[in-house]
C-alpha positions, -999 to 999 in steps of 0.1 A, spaced: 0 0 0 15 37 -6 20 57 24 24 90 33 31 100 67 14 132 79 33 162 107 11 182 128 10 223 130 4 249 158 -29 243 174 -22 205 181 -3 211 212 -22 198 249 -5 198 283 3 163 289 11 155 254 39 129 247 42 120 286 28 84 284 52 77 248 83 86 275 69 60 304 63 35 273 92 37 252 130 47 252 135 58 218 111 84 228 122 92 263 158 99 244 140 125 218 124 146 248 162 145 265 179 154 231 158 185 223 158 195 264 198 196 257 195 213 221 173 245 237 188 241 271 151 239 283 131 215 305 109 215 276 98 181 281 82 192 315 64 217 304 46 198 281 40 167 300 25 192 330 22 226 315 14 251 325 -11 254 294 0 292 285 32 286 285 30 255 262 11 275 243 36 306 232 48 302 198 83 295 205 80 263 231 46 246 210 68 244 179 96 223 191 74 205 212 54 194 184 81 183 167 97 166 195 62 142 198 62 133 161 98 128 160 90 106 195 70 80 172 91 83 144 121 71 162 98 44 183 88 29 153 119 26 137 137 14 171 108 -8 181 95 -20 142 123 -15 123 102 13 101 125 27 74 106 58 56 130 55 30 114 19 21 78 20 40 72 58 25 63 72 -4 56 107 8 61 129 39 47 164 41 35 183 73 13 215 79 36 245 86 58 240 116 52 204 104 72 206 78 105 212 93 94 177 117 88 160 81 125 170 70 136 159 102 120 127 100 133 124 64 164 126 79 173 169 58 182 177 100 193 167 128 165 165 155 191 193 180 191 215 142 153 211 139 145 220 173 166 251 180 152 263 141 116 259 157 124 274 188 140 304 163 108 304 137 86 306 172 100 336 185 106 353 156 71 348 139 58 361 178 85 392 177 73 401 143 40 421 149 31 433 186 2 415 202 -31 427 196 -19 443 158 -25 407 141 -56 384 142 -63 353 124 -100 340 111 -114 309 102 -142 313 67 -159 282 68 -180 271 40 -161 294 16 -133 280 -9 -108 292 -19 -111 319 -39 -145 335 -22 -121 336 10 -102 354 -11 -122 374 -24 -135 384 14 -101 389 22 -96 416 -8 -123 436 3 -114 435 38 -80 450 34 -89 484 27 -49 495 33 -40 471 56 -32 434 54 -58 404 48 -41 369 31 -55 333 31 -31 321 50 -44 282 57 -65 264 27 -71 237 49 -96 215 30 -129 221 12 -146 250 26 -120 259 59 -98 287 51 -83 312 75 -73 345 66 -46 366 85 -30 403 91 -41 433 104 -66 426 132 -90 448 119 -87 438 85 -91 401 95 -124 413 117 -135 433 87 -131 396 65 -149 379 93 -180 400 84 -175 400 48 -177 364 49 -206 362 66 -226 376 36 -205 361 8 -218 330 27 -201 315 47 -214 289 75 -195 305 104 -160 327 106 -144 333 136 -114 348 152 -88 324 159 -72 320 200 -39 328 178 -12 352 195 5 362 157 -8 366 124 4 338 111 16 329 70 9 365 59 31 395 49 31 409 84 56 380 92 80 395 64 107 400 95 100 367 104 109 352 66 142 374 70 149 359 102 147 323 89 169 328 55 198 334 80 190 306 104 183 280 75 217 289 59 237 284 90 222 244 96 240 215 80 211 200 54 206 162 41 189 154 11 160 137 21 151 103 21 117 105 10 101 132 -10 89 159 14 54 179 4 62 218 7 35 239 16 37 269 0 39 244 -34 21 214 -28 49 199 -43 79 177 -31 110 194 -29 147 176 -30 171 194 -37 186 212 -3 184 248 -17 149 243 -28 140 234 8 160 261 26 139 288 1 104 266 4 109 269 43 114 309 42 86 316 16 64 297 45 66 318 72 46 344 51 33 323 22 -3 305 26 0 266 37 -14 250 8 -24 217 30 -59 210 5 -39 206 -27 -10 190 -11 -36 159 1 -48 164 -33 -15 156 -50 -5 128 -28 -41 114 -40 -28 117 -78 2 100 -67 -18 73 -50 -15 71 -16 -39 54 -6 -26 53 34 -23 88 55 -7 86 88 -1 114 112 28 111 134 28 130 167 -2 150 190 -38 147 178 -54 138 149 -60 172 130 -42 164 98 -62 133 98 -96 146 104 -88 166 70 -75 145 52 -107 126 53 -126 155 40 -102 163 13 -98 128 -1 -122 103 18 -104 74 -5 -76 75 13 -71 57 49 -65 82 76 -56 78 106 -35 94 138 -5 74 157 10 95 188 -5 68 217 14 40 231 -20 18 220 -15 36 185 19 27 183 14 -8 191 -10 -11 170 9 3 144 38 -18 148 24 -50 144 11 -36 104 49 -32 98 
């Protein structure tokens, strides 16, 4: 069966998260200790006990996100013998996700890919001063209507889609009244619901321009691998290969819209017909079954999961 494993973004982070992989499994015990040592940060603590806001900031969900999924990864492959090169066909992950895709893809080293999160966190959070930014969610709108909502909103100031998550969920981003503006915009362009996101940066719009800047410098500095497996970008929908591409893919992110819709949508056309996601929650998942309900999608970040998981390698 083609696979293609699945990273989750921002959002997917809960106090507690990745606590029972460490009292199940070494190889994942070792990944918490390794990125502690990288960031020389108890980060592991926080996110097996919180506090919840602190979790939450930008700069500590990212590389503890990545730190879960790359918890499985290297429990499967200690524990099953999974080689992604082999069992793989695809990897692609939704914006912070795609640095734990390279990572897993063997592009960084887990210490490289979680001081760069810890980096893309503060900067993206640095770049506009709280309150300034918002982010929406237009459901029930596609693509270009969002857009379209988003135009109109701007009026001077900045409204992008930022997220085309799957058929009718986009979320818009930038100036916080702008994106307010787009929420009620939406509304009569016909839209189910929009709604302001709990979000504390405008995330994958032009207001993250410092941000992008930020990254360029950080990304040329880390020692780079060719992947393993082709890796999805997002601001493509497209694998990317060849080490420069990726180092320019991953800046473009940080203020380019996370086309997670049409990447599914090409890994269909490639047929996969097998989407895991690796790592806290089942987001990716969820849409992945509303983008392409012919492929079978499913989350692994429990020690029952992983099990279970195990015994289909």
């Amino acid at each position: 069966m083609t696979r293609a494993f699945l990273f989750p973004g921002q959002g997917s982070q809960a106090v507690g998260m990745g606590r029972e992989l460490a009292a199940a499994f070494a190889p994942a015990r070792r990944v918490f200790e390794e990125v502690d040592e990288a960031l020389k940060q108890n980060l592991s603590r926080l996110m097996f006990e919180g506090p919840e806001a602190e979790l939450t900031l930008t700069e500590n969900a990212q590389p503890a996100l990545m730190a879960v999924s790359l918890a499985v990864v290297r429990t499967l492959e200690h524990e099953g013998g999974l080689d992604l090169a082999r069992q793989a066909a695809f990897v692609a992950g939704h914006s912070l996700g795609e640095y734990s895709a390279l990572a897993a893809a063997g592009t960084f080293a887990l210490a490289d890919a979680a001081r760069l999160l810890k980096t893309r966190g503060r900067a993206m959070q640095d770049a506009v001063p709280v309150g300034v930014g918002a982010m929406a969610a237009l459901l029930g709108l596609d693509l270009a209507a969002a857009r379209a909502a988003a135009a109109e909103a701007a009026q001077g100031e900045v409204c992008d889609a930022a997220n085309d998550n799957a058929p009718g969920q986009v979320v818009v981003s930038g100036h916080k009244t702008a994106v307010e503006r787009a929420v009620a915009i939406a509304k009569t362009k016909g839209a189910k619901r929009a709604l302001l996101l709990p979000v504390s940066a405008p995330f994958h719009c032009s207001l993250m321009a410092p941000a992008a800047e930020v990254m360029v410098k950080a990304l040329a500095e880390v020692r780079m691998h060719a992947p393993a497996v082709p890796v999805v970008a997002n601001v493509t929908a497209r694998p990317a290969s060849e080490i420069g591409e990726i180092r320019l893919r991953l800046a473009e992110q940080v203020t380019g819209m996370v086309r997670w819709r049409e990447s599914v949508e090409f890994l269909r056309e490639q047929g996969v017909a097998q989407a895991v996601e690796l790592g806290a929650g089942k987001v990716l998942a969820g849409l992945c079954k509303r983008i392409a309900p012919e492929i079978s999608a499913s989350g692994v970040g429990a020690p029952a999961e992983v099990e279970a998981f195990l015994r289909t390698l």
